[in-house]
C-alpha positions in Angstrom: 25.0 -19.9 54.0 24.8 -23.4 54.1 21.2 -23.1 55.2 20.4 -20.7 52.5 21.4 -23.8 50.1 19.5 -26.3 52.3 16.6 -23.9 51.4 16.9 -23.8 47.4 17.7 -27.4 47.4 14.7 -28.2 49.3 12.3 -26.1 47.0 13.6 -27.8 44.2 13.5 -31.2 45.7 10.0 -31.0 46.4 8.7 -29.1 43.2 5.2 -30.3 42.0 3.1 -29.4 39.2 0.7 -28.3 41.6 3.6 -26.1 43.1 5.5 -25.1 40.5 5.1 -21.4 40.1 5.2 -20.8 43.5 8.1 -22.4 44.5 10.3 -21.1 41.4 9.4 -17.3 42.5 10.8 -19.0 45.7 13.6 -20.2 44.5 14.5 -17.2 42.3 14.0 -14.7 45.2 16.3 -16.6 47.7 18.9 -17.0 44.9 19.5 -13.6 44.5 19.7 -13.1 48.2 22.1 -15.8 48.4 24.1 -14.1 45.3 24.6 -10.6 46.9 25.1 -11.5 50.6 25.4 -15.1 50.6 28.6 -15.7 48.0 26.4 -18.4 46.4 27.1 -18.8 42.4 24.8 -19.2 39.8 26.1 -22.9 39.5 24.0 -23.6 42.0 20.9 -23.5 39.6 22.5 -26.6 38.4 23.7 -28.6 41.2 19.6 -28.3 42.6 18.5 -29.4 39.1 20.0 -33.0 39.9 17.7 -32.9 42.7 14.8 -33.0 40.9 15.7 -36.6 39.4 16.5 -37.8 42.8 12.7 -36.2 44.4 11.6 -39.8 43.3 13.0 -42.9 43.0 11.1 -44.8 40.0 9.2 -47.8 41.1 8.4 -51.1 39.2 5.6 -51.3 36.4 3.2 -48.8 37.7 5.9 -46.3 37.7 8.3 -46.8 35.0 7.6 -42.9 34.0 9.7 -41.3 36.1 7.4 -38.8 37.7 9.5 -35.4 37.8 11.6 -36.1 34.9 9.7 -33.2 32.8 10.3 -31.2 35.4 13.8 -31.0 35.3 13.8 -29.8 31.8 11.2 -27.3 32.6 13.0 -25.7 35.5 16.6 -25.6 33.8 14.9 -23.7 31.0 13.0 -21.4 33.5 16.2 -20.6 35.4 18.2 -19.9 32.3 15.7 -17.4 31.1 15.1 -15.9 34.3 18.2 -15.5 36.0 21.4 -17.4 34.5 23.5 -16.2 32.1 24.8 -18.4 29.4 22.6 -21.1 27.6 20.5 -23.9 28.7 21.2 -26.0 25.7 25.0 -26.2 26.8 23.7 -27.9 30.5 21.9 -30.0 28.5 24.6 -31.2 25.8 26.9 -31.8 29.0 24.2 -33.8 31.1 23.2 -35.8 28.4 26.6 -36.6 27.3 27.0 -37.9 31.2 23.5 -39.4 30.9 24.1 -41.6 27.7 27.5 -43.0 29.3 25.8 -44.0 31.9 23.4 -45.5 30.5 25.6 -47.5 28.0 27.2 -48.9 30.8 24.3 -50.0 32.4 22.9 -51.9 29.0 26.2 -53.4 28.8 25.3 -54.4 32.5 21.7 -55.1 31.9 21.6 -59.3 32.5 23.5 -58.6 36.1 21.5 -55.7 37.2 19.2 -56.5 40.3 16.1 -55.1 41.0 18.4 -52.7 43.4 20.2 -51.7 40.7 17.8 -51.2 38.1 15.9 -47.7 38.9 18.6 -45.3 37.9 18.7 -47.4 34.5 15.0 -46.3 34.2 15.7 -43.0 35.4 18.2 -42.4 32.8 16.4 -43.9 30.0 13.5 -41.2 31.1 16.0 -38.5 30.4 17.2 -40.4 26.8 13.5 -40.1 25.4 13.5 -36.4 26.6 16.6 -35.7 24.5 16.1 -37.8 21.9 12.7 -35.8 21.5 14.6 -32.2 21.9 17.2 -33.6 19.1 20.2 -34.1 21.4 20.4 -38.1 20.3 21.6 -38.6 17.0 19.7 -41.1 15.3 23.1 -43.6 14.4 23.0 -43.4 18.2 19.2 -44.0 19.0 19.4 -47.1 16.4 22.9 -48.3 16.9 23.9 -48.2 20.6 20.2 -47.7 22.5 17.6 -50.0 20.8 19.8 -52.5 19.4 22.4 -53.4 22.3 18.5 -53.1 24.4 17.1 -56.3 22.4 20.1 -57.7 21.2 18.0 -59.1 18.1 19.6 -62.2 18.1 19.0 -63.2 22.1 15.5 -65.0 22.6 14.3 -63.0 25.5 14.5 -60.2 27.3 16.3 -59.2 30.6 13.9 -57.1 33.0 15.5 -54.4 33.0 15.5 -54.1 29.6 11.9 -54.6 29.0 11.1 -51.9 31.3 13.9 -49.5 29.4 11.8 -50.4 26.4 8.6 -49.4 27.5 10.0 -46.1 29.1 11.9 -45.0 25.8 8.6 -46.0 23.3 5.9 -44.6 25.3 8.1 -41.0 25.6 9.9 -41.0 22.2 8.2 -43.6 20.5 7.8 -41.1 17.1 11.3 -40.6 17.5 12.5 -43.8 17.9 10.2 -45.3 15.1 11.6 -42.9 12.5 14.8 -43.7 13.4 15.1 -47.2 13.7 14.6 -50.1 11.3 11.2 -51.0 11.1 11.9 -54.8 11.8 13.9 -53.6 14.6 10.8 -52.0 16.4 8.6 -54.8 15.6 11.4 -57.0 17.2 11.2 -55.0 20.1 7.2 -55.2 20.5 7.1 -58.9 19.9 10.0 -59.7 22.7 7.5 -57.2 25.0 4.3 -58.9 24.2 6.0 -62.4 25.3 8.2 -61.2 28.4 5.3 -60.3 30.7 2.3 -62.5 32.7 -1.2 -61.6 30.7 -3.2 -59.4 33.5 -0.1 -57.7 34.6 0.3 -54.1 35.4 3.5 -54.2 33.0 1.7 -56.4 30.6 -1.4 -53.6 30.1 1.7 -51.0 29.7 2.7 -52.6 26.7 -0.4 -52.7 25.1 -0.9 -49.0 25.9 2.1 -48.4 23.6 1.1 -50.9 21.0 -2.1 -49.4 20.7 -0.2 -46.2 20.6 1.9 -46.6 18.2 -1.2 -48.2 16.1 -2.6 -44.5 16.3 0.6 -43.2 14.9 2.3 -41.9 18.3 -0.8 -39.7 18.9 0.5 -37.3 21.5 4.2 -37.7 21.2 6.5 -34.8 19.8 7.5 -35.3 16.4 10.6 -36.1 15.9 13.7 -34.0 15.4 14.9 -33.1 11.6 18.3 -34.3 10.9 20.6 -33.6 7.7 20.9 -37.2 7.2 17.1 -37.9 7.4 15.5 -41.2 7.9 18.1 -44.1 8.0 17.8 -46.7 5.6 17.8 -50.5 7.2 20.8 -51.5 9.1 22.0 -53.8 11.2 25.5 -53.7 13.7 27.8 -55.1 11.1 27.0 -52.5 8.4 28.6 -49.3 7.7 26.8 -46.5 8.4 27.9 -43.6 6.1 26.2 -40.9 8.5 27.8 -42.1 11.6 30.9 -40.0 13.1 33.0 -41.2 16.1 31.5 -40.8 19.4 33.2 -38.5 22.0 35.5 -41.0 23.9 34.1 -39.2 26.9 30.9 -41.3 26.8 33.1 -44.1 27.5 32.7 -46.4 24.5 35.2 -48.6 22.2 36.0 -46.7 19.2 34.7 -48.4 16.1 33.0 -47.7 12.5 29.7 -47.1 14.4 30.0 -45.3 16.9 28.0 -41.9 16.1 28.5 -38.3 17.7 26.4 -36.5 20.3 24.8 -33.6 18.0 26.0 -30.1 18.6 22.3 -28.6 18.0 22.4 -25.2 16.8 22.8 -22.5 19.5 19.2 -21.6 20.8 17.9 -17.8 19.5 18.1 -15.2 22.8 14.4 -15.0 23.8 13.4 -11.8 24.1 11.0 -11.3 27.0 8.5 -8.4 26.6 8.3 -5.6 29.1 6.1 -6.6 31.8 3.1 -4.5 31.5 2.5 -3.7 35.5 -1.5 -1.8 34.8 -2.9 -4.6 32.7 -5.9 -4.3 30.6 -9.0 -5.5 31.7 -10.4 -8.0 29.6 -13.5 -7.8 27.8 -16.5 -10.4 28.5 -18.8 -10.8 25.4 -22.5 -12.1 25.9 -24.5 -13.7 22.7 -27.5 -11.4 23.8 -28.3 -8.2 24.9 -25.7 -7.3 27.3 -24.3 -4.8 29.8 -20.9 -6.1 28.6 -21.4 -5.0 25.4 -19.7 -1.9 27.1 -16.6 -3.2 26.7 -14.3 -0.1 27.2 -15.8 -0.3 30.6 -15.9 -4.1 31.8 -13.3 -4.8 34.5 -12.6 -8.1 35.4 -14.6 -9.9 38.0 -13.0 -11.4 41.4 -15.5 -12.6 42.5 -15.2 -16.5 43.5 -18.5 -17.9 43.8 -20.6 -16.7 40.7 -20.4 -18.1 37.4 -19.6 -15.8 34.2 -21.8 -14.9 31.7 -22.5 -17.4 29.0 -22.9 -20.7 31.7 -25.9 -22.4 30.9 -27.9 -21.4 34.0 -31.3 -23.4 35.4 -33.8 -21.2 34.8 -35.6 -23.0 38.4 -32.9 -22.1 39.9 -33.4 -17.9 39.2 -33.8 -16.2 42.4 -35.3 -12.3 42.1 -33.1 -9.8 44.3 -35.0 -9.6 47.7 -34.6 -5.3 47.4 -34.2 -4.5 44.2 -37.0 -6.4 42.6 -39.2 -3.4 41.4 -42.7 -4.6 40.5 -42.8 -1.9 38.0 -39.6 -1.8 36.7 -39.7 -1.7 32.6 -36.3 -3.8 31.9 -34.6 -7.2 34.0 -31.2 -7.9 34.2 -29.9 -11.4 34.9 -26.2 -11.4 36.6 -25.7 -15.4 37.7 -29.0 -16.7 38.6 -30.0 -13.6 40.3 -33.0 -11.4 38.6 -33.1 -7.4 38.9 -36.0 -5.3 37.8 -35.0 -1.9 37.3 -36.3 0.9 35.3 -34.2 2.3 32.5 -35.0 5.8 32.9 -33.5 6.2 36.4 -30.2 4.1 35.6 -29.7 6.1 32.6 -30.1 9.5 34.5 -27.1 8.6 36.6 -25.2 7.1 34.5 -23.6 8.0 30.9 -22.8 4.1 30.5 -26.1 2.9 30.7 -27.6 5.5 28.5 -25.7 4.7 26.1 -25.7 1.3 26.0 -30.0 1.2 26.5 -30.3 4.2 23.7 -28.2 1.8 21.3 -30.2 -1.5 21.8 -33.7 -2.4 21.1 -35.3 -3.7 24.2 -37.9 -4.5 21.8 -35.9 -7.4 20.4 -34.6 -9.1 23.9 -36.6 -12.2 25.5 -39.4 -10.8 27.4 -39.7 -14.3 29.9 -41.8 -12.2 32.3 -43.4 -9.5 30.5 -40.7 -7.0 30.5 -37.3 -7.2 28.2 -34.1 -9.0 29.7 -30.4 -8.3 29.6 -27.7 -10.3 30.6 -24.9 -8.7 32.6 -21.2 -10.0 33.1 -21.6 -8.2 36.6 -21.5 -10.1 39.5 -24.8 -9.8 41.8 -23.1 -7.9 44.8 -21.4 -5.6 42.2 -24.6 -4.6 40.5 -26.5 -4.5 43.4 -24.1 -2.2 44.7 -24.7 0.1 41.6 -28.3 0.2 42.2 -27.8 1.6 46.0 -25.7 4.0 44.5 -28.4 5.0 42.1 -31.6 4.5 44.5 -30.5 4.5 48.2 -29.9 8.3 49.2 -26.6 8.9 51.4 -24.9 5.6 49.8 -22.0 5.6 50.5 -21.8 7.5 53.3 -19.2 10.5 52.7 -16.2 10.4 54.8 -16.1 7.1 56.3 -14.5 4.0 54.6 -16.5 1.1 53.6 -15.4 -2.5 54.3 -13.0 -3.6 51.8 -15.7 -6.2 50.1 -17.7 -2.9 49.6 -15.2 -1.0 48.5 -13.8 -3.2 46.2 -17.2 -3.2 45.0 -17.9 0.0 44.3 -14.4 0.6 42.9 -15.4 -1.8 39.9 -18.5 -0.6 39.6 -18.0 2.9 39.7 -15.3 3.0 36.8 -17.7 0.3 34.7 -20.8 2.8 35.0 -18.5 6.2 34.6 -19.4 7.9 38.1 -16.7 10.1 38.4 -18.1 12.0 41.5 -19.0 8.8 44.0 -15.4 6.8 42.7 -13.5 10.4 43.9 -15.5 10.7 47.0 -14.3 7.2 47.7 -10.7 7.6 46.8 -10.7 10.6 49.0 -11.1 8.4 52.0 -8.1 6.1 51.7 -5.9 8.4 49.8 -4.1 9.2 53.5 -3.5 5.3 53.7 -1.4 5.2 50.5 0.3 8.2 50.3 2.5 9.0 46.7 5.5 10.8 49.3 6.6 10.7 52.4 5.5 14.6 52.6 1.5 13.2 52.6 2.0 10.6 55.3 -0.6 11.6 57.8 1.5 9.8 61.2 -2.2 9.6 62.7 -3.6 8.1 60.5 -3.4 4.2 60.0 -1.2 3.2 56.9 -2.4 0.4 54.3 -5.1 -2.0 54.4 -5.7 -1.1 57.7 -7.3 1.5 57.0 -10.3 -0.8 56.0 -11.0 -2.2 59.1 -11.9 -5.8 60.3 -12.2 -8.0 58.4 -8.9 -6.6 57.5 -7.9 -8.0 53.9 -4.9 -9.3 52.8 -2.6 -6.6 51.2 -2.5 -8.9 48.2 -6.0 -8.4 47.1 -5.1 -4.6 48.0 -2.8 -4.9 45.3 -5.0 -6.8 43.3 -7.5 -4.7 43.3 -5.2 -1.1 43.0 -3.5 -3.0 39.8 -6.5 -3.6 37.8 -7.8 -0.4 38.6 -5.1 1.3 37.4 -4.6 3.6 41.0 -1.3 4.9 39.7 -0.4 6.8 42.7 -1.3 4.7 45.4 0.6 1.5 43.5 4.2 2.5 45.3 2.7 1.8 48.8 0.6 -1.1 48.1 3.3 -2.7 46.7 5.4 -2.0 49.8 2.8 -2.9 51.6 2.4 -6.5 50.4 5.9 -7.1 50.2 6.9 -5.8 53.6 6.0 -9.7 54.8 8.1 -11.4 52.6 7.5 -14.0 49.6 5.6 -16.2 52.7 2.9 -13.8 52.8 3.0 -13.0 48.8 2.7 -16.4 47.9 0.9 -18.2 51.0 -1.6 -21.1 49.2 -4.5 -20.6 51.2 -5.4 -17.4 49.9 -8.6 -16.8 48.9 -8.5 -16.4 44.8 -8.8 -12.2 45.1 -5.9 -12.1 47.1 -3.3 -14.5 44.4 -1.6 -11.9 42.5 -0.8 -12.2 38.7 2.4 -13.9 37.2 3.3 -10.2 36.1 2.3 -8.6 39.3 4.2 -11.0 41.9 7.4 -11.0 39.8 7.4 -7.0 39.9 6.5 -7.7 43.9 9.1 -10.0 44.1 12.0 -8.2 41.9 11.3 -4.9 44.1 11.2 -6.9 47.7 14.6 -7.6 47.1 15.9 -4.2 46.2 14.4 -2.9 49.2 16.1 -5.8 51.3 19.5 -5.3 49.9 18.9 -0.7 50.3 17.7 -1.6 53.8 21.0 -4.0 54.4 23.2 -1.5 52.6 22.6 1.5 54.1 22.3 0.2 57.7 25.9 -0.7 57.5 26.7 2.3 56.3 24.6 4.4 59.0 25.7 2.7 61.8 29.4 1.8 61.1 30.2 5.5 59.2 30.6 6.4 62.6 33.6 4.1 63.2 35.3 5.0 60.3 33.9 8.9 58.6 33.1 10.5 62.3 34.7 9.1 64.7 32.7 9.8 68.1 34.0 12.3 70.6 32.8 10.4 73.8 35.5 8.5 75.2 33.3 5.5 76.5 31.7 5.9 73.0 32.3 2.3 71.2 32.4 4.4 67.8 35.0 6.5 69.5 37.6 3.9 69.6 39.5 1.8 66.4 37.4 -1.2 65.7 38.0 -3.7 67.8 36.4 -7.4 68.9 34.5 -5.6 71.4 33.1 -2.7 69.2 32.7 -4.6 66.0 30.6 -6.4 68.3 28.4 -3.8 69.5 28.0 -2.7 66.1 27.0 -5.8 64.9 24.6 -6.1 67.6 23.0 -2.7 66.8 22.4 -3.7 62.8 21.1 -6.9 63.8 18.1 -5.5 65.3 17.9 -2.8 63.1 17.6 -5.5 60.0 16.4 -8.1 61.8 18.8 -11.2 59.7 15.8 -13.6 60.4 13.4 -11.3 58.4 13.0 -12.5 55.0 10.6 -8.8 54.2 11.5 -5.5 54.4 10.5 -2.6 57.6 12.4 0.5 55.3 9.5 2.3 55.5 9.2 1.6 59.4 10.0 4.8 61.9 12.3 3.4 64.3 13.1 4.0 67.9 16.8 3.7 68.0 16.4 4.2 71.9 13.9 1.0 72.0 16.4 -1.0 69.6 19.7 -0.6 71.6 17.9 -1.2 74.6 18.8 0.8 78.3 22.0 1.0 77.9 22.5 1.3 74.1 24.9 -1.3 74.3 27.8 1.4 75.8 26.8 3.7 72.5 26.5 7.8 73.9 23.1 9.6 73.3 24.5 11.8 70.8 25.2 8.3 68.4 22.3 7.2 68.8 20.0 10.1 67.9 21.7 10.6 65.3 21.2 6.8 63.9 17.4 8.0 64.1 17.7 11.3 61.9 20.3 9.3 59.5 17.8 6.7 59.2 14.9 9.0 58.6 16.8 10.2 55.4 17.2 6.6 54.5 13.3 6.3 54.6 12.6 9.4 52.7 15.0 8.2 50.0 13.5 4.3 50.2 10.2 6.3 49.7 11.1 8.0 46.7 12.4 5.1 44.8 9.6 3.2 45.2 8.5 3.4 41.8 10.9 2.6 40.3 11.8 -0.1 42.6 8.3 -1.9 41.6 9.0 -1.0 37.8 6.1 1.4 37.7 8.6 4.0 36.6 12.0 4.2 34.5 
């Protein structure tokens, strides 16, 4: 267990923009594993989020900005939404509360504070801008025991550690702090800045970044929050300030007439996150000019990763004419990238209702005619559309009966549904419908199972279910989803896949929601196989270990047995896998009779029939 919170610590720790979606899935998905088997609270959510501010100490100058701070708001409000029950504005009232009396005590501090000392000064003063901009700071507050105590306006310089805290809270809050403060104030502020640093210096070219800034009116900067007391009138620290309330004594300063309350903002609305929508439209690609796309019911989204879409400007030096389907006496071009087709009209519209359509309802008489003959544009990728026009001119293509190379397939599976050919896209479902059967009842044992059935290159299961998603393949969803989850949120979310094979948002977080079902119905029902027989039927053999009262010894042998079964070090799922119990248990079974273990094997073929059948629903493809 311990090692399970290494884990989400570590994933937090090291959270990036560049990473951030990926490891969160992470994170979610070993989160609930640690919450069903692990014992680890939701609470934990919030001890990693402190871990975020300690990823990276702050430097000097360069890096006042702390440089995860953002993220830490980000990923509190992503877990709450996701996964934690209660509200994120409640962690954040309690952290800032601990944040500002910490960071009063360090202003109070600032002329002994050593260069040591100074970073988790900036760090906190990173996380006052952010809640002073989400309307956690009160303004009494922001003017009274922030900026004031910073500059102490009668002292005639500043400490560095207060110039830097000044930098930090005007160039994330400046709009805030500006409405908030008393104009003089803020000018005070800038002219101590613009004398504390060398001319030339890194810190020095920071400052007049925010004066020039806040010249432009905090350009960039959320606006600041609305209070009930609205903009405060001038004041200074001997002054009564009719809108200020007692501060909590829990931030740790002296009671006095100034001392203002942490706001209570108003509980957040429950966000109401729409149903995820697993067979997503494909999206509809519009072209200025006469286009194939102009058939938008029927324009599927392209994967393709090295042609640009339609309306790039494109070199016309750089068109290349298709080296086979070129036809000197072709009557219409069509321009998908930079590659030209000539084609003639009559023959695509003969086998195919699409292109009838779409070449009855436009006037080829109106497009450019650059070489003598009309041109379209098409939002269709070169390989796809020349894949169309073997399908309309090569005889015999494809070949019935045998299965193309996924590249091809995927191919013709777009462009197929585009260009409504009903007979060649059944003909090439028929040969991989025995890959991903709908029931257990149509696996074919000699047959291979998933994207095997494609060959080498074998592809990734991911652009599998890619692929199956956006072409809607009801039916064969249940097993492509089981077959790209069966490796485990590694191989789901592995960076170096190519961009056909990175699933959608909606797509991995049904992948990811179902991978753990299956884990927990493959944990849950192995214990109760295997160990039913200690308890429910006790074995007959004597030398049987599920023939005696659980013992050291048995519970042992048990345990050993759903070990391999399960595999603990397995972060997938092998539900679906036929076992060999005889293989598992090893020579000699470790002491179980014959009679247990073959009938582990039929139990466990139940559990897989069952595991089949809730496959849909698992993956949220059914209710």
């Amino acid at each position: 267990m311990s090692s399970l919170r290494g884990t989400l610590s570590n994933l937090v720790r090291n959270l990036s923009e560049e990473n951030y979606d990926q490891s969160l899935a992470q994170y979610c998905y070993w989160l609930d594993v640690g919450t069903v088997y692990g014992h680890i609270g939701h609470d934990q959510v919030y001890n990693d989020a402190q871990q975020i501010l300690r990823s990276d100490s702050v430097g000097h100058e360069w890096r006042l900005i702390h440089p995860t701070a953002h993220l830490f708001f980000r990923f509190v409000g992503d877990m709450e939404s996701k996964i934690v029950p209660g509200d994120a504005s409640e962690f954040h009232k309690q952290h800032c509360t601990r944040t500002l009396a910490s960071c009063f005590d360090m202003i109070h501090h600032c002329p002994y504070l050593t260069s040591g000392s100074s970073p988790p000064l900036l760090t906190s003063m990173n996380l006052v801008a952010h809640y002073a901009n989400l309307g956690f700071v009160e303004e009494a507050l922001i003017r009274n025991y922030i900026i004031q105590p910073l500059i102490k306006i009668t002292h005639p310089k500043l400490y560095d550690p207060q110039a830097d805290a000044l930098i930090i809270l005007f160039k994330l809050a400046g709009a805030t702090f500006e409405n908030y403060v008393d104009p003089s104030v803020v000018d005070r502020c800038f002219e101590l800045l613009k004398n504390h640093y060398l001319r030339g210096s890194v810190s020095y070219k920071l400052v007049q970044e925010v004066v020039g800034s806040r010249e432009r009116g905090w350009e960039g900067l959320p606006p600041p929050p609305v209070f009930m007391t609205g903009i405060p009138k001038p004041t200074d620290t001997n002054q009564n300030d009719p809108a200020a309330t007692p501060v909590p004594t829990s931030l740790g300063l002296p009671n006095g007439d100034l001392e203002p309350q942490i706001p209570q903002p108003p509980p957040l609305e429950p966000v109401t996150i729409p149903a995820t929508d697993m067979i997503p439209g494909s999206p509809v690609t519009h072209s200025p000019s006469i286009s194939i796309a102009s058939l938008s019911d029927f324009t599927v989204a392209d994967n393709s990763d090295d042609e640009s879409p339609v309306g790039t400007p494109i070199d016309s030096n750089a068109q290349v004419q298709h080296e086979t389907f070129y036809l000197e006496d072709g009557n219409v071009e069509v321009l998908c990238g930079n590659t030209l087709f000539r084609v003639h009209t009559s023959i695509l519209s003969f086998h195919s209702p699409a292109l009838r359509r779409m070449f009855a309802q436009t006037s080829l008489a109106t497009a450019d005619s650059p070489n003598g003959c009309p041109r379209i544009l098409s939002s269709d990728t070169s390989t796809d559309f020349a894949t169309l026009l073997k399908i309309i001119y090569l005889p015999g293509f494809p070949e019935r009966g045998t299965v193309p190379d996924f590249t091809t397939f995927s191919s013709l599976l777009r462009i197929t549904a585009k260009y409504e050919m009903p007979t060649v896209r059944s003909q090439l479902l028929e040969v991989v419908c025995d890959a991903y059967p709908e029931t257990i009842e149509g696996l074919t044992p000699s047959k291979p199972l998933g994207e095997r059935v494609f060959g080498r290159p074998t592809p990734h299961p991911n652009a599998v279910l890619s692929l199956f998603v956006q072409q809607q393949l009801i039916s064969a969803l249940p097993m492509t989803y089981y077959m790209a989850v069966r490796w485990g949120p590694d191989s789901l979310m592995d960076p170096r896949l190519a961009a056909s094979a990175r699933l959608p948002p909606n797509v991995l977080q049904a992948a990811i929601k179902g991978l753990i079902v299956l884990r927990e119905m493959e944990l849950k029902e192995t214990h109760r196989l295997i160990l039913g027989s200690m308890t429910s039927h006790p074995c007959s053999s004597p030398n049987c270990p599920s023939s005696k009262t659980a013992g050291p010894r048995e519970s042992d042998a048990h345990r050993k047995v759903i070990d391999r079964i399960t595999d603990s070090s397995l972060s997938g799922t092998k539900l679906l896998q036929v076992l060999s119990f005889s293989d598992i248990c090893g020579g000699d079974h470790y002491g179980f009779c014959k009679r247990c273990v073959e009938g582990w094997e039929c139990g466990h073929a139940e559990v897989r029939r069952k595991a089949w059948a809730a496959l849909p629903v698992v993956f949220g493809l059914r209710g």
